[in-house]
C-alpha positions as protocol buffer text, in pm:
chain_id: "A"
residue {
  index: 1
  type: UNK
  ca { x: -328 y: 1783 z: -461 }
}
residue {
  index: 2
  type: UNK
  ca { x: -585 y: 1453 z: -422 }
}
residue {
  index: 3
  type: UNK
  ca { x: -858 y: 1391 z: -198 }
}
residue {
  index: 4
  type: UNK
  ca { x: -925 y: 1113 z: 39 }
}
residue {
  index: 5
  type: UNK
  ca { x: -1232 y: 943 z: -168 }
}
residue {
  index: 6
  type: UNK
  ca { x: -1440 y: 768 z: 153 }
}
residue {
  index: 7
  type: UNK
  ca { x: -1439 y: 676 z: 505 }
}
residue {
  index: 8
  type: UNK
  ca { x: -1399 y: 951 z: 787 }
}
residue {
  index: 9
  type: UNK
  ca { x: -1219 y: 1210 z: 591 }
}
residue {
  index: 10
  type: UNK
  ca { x: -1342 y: 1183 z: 291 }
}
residue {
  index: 11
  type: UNK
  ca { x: -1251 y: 1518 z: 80 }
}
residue {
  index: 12
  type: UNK
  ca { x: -949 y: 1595 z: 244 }
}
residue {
  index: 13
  type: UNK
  ca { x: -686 y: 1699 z: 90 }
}
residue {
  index: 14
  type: UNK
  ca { x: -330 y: 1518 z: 75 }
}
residue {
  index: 15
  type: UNK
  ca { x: -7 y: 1750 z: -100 }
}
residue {
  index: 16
  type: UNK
  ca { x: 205 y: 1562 z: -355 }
}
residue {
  index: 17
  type: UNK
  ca { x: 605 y: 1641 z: -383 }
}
residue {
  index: 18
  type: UNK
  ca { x: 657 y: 1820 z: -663 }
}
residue {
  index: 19
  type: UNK
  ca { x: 913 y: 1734 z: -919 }
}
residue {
  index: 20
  type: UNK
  ca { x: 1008 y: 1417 z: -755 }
}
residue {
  index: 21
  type: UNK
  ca { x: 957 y: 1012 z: -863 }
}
residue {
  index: 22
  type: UNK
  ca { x: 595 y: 1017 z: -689 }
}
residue {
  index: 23
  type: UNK
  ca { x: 322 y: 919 z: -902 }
}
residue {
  index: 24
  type: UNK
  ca { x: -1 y: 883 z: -673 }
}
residue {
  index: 25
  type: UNK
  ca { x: -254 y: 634 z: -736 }
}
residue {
  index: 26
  type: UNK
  ca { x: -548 y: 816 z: -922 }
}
residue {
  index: 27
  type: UNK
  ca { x: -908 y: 841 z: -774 }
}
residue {
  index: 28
  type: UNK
  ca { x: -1023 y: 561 z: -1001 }
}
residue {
  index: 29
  type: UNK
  ca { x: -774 y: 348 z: -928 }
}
residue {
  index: 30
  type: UNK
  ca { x: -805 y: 368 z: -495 }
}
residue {
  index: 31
  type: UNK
  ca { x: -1140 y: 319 z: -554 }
}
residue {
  index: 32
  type: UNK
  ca { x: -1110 y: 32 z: -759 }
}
residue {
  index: 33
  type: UNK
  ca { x: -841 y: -111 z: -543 }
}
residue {
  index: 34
  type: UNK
  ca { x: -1006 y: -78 z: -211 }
}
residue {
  index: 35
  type: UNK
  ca { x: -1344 y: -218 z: -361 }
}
residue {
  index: 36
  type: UNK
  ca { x: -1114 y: -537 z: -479 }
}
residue {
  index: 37
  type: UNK
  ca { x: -992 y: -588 z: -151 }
}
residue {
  index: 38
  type: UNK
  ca { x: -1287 y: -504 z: 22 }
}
residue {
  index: 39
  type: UNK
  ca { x: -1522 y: -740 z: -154 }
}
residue {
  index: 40
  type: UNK
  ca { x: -1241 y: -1012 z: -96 }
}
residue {
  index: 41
  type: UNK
  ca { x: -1227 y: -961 z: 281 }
}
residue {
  index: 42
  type: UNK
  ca { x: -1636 y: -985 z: 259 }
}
residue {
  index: 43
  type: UNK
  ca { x: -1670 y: -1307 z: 96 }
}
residue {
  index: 44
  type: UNK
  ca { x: -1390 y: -1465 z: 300 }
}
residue {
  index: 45
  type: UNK
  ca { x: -1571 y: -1330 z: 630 }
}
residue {
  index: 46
  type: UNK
  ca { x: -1321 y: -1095 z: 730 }
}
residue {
  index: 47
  type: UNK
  ca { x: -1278 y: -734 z: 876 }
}
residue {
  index: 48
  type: UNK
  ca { x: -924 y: -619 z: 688 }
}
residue {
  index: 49
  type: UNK
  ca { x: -1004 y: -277 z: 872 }
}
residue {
  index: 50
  type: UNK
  ca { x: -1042 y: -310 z: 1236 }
}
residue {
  index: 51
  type: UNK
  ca { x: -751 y: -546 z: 1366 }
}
residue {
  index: 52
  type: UNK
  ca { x: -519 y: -508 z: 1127 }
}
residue {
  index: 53
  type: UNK
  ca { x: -253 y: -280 z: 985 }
}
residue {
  index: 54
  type: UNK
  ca { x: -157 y: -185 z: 606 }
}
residue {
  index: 55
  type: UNK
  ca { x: 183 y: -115 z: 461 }
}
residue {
  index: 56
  type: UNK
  ca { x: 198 y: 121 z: 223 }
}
residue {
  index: 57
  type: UNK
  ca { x: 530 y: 114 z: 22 }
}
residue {
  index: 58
  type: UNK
  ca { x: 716 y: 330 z: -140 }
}
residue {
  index: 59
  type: UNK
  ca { x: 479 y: 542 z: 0 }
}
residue {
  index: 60
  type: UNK
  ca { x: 499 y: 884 z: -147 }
}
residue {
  index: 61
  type: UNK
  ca { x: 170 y: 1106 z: -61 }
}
residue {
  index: 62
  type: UNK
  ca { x: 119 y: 782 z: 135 }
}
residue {
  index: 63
  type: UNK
  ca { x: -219 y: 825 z: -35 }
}
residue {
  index: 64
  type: UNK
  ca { x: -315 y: 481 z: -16 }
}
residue {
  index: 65
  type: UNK
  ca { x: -247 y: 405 z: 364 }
}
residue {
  index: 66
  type: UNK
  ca { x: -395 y: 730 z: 411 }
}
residue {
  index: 67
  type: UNK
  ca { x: -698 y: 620 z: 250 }
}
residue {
  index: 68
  type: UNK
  ca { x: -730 y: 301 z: 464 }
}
residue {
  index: 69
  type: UNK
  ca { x: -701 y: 461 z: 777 }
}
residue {
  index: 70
  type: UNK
  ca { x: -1000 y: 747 z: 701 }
}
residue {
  index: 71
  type: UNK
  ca { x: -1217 y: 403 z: 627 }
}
residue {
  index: 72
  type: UNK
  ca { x: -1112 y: 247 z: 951 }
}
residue {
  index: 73
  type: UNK
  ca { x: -754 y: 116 z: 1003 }
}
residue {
  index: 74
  type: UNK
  ca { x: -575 y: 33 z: 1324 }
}
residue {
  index: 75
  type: UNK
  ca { x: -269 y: 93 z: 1157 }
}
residue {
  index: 76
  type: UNK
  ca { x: -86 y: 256 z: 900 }
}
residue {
  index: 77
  type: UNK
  ca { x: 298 y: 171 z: 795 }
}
residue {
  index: 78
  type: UNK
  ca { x: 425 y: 381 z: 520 }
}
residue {
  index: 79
  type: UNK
  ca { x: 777 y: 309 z: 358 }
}
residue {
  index: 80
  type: UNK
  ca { x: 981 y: 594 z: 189 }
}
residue {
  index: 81
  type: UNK
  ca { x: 1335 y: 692 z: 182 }
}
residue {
  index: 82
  type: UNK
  ca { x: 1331 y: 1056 z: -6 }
}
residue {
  index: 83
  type: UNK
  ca { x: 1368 y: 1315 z: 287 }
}
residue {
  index: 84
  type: UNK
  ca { x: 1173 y: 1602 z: 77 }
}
residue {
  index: 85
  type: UNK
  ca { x: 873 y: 1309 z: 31 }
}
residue {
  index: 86
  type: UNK
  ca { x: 926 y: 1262 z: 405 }
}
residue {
  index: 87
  type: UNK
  ca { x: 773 y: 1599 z: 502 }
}
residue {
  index: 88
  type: UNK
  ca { x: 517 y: 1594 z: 251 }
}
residue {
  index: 89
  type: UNK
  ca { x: 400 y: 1221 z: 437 }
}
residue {
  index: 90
  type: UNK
  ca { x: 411 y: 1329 z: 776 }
}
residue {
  index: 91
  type: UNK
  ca { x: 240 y: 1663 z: 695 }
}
residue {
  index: 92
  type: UNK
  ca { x: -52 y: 1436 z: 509 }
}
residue {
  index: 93
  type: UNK
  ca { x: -33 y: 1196 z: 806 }
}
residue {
  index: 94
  type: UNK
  ca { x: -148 y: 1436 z: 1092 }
}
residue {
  index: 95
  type: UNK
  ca { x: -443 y: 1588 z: 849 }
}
residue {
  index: 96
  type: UNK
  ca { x: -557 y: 1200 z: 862 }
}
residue {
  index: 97
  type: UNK
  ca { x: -395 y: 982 z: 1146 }
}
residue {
  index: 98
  type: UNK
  ca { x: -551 y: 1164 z: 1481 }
}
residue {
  index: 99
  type: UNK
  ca { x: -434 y: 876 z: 1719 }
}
residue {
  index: 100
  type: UNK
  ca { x: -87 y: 825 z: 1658 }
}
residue {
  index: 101
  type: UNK
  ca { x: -177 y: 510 z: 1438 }
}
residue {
  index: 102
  type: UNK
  ca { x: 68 y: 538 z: 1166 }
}
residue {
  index: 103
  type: UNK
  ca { x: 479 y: 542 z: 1181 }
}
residue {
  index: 104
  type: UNK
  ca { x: 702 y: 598 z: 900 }
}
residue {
  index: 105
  type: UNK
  ca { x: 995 y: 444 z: 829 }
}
residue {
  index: 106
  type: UNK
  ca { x: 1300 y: 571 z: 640 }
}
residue {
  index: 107
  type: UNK
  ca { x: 1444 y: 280 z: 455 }
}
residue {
  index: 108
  type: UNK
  ca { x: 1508 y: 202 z: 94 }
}
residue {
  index: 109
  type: UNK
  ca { x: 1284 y: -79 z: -17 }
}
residue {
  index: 110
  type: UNK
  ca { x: 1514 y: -258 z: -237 }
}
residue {
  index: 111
  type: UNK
  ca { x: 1731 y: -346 z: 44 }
}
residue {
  index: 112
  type: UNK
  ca { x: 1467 y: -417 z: 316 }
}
residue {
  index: 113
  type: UNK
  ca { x: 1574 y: -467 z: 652 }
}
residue {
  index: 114
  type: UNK
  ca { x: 1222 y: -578 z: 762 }
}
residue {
  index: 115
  type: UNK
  ca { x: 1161 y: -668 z: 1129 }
}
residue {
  index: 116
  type: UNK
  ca { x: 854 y: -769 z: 1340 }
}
residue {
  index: 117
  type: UNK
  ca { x: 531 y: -558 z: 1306 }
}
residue {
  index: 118
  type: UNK
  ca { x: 300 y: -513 z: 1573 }
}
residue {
  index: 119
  type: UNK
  ca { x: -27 y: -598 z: 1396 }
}
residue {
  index: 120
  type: UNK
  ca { x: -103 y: -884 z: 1132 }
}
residue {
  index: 121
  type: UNK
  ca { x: -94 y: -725 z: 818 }
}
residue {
  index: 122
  type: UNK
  ca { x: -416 y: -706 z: 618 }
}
residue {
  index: 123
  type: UNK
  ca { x: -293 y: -539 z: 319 }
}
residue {
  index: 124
  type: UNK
  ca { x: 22 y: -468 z: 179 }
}
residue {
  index: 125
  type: UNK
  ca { x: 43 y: -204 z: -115 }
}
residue {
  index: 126
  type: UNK
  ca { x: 305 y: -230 z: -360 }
}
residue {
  index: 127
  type: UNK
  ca { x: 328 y: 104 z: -606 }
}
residue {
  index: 128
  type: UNK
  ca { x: 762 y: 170 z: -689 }
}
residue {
  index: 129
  type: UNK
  ca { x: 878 y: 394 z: -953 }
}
residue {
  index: 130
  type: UNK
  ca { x: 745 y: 252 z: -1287 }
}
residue {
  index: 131
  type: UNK
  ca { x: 1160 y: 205 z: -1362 }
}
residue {
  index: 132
  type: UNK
  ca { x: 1176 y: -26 z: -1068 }
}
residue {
  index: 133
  type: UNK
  ca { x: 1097 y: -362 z: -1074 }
}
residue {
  index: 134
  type: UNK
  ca { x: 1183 y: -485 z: -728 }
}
residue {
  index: 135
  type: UNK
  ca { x: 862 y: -750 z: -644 }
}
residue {
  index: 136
  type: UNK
  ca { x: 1000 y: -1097 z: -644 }
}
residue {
  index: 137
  type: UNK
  ca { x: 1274 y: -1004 z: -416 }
}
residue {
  index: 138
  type: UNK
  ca { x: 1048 y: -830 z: -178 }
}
residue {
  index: 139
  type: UNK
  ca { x: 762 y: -984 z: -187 }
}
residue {
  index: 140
  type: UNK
  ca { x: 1036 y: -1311 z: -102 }
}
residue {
  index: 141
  type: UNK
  ca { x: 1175 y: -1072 z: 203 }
}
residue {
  index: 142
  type: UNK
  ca { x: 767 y: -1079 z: 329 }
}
residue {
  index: 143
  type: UNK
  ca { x: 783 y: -1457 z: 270 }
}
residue {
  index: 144
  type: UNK
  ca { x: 1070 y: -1512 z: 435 }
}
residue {
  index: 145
  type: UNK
  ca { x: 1025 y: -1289 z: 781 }
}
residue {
  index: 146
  type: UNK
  ca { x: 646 y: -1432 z: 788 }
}
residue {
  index: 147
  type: UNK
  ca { x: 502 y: -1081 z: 722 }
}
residue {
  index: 148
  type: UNK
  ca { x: 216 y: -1216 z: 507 }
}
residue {
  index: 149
  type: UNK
  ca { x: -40 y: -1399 z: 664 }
}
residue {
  index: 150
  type: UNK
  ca { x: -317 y: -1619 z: 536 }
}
residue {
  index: 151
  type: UNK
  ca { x: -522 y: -1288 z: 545 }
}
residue {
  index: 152
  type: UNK
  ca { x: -286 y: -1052 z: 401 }
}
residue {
  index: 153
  type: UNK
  ca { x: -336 y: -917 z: -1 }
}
residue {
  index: 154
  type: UNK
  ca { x: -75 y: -784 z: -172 }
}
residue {
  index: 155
  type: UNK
  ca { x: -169 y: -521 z: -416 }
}
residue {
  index: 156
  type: UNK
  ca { x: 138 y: -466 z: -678 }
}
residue {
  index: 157
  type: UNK
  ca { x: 89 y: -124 z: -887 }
}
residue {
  index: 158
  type: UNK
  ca { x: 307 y: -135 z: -1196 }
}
residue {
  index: 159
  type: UNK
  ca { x: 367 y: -27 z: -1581 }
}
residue {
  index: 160
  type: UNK
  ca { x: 223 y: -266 z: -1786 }
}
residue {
  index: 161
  type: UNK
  ca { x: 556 y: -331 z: -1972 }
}
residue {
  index: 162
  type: UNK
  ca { x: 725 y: -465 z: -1677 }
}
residue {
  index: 163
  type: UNK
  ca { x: 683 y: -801 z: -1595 }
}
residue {
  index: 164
  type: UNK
  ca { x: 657 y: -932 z: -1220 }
}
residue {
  index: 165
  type: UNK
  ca { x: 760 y: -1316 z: -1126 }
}
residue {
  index: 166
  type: UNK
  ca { x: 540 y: -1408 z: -836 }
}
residue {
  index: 167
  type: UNK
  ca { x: 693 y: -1679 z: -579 }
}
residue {
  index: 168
  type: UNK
  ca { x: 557 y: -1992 z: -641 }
}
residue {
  index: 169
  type: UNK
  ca { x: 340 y: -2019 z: -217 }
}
residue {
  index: 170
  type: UNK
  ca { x: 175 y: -1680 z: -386 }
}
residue {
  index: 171
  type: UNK
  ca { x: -119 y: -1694 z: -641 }
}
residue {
  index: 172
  type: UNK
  ca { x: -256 y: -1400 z: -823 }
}
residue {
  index: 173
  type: UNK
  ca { x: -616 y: -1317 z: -714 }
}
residue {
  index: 174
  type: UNK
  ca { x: -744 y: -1048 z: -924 }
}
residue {
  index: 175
  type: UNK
  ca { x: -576 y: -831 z: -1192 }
}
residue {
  index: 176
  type: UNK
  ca { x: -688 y: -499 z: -1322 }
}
residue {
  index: 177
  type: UNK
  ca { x: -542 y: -279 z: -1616 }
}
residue {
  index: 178
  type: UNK
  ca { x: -564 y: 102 z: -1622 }
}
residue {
  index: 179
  type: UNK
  ca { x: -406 y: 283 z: -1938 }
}
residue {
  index: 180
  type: UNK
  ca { x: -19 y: 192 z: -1873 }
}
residue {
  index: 181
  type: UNK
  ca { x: -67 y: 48 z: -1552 }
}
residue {
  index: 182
  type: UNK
  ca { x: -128 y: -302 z: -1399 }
}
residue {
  index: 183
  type: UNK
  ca { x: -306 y: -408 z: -1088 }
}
residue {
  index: 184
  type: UNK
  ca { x: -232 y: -730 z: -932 }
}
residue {
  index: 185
  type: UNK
  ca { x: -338 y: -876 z: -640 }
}
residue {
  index: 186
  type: UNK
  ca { x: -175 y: -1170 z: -453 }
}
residue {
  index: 187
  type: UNK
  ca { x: -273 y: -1367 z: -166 }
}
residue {
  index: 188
  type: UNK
  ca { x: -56 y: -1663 z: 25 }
}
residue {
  index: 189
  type: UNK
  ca { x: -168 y: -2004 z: -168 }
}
């Protein structure tokens, strides 16, 4: 099990599948992340909380849209195709998302079918399988359907082995290493 780490359900609990590809994002690393992100939004004058939605692929726990929605979220969208991870989500969904503002969607990532959401996105988390390596084509998918707006941030969580080609209307914004993993975060140039 983790814990939410702040916001209005701070402490609770989330379950994590057991004995599956699902490696949650540690304490430290949410709270760096959302600290990153947060500052960002601050100096740029923006709220990424209360219009906006977050993606959360690959989602797993769904730990880190989970975490944006106890600090203030519209929106949640959380990505996962495993059905066993599926129950696990939705179970950690309705300890955290009390007014239906979260929806998850079955699809595999590496062949995203990505349509219209109904909020601009303000953050879009990135965190496959350390095996997978599937960012330029995706994060070209979010280019390409005009999913990322001038206020989105991507946040890409990866080994620190693999490396990540970033489309050239992207630019890398901040980049944090933990142990074996990498955290980069991209904005629209």
């Amino acid at each position: 099990m983790i814990n939410i780490i702040a916001g209005n359900y701070k402490k609770t609990k989330l379950n994590v599948p057991i004995g599956s590809n699902v490696r949650p994002t540690s304490a430290l690393k949410r709270k760096a992340i959302f600290s990153i992100i947060e500052s960002y939004a601050q100096k740029n004058s923006y709220d990424i909380y209360s219009e906006f939605c977050f993606i959360d692929f690959f989602a797993g726990s769904g730990s880190l849209g989970l975490e944006a929605i106890s600090r203030g979220a519209l929106f949640s969208y959380f990505f996962e195709n495993d059905n066993t991870v599926i129950k696990i989500l939705e179970s950690n969904c309705k300890k955290i998302c009390k007014k239906n503002n979260f929806k998850i969607i079955k699809q595999d990532i590496t062949n995203l079918n990505i349509k219209k959401f109904e909020f601009p996105i303000s953050v879009i988390f990135i965190d496959p399988p350390y095996i997978q390596n599937p960012f330029k084509k995706l994060l070209q998918e979010l280019l390409k359907k005009n999913i990322i707006n001038d206020k989105t941030i991507i946040v890409i969580e990866t080994d620190k082995n693999n490396s990540i080609e970033i489309p050239a209307s992207l630019k890398i914004i901040n980049k944090r290493f933990y142990r074996r993993t990498n955290v980069i975060f991209v904005k629209k140039i």
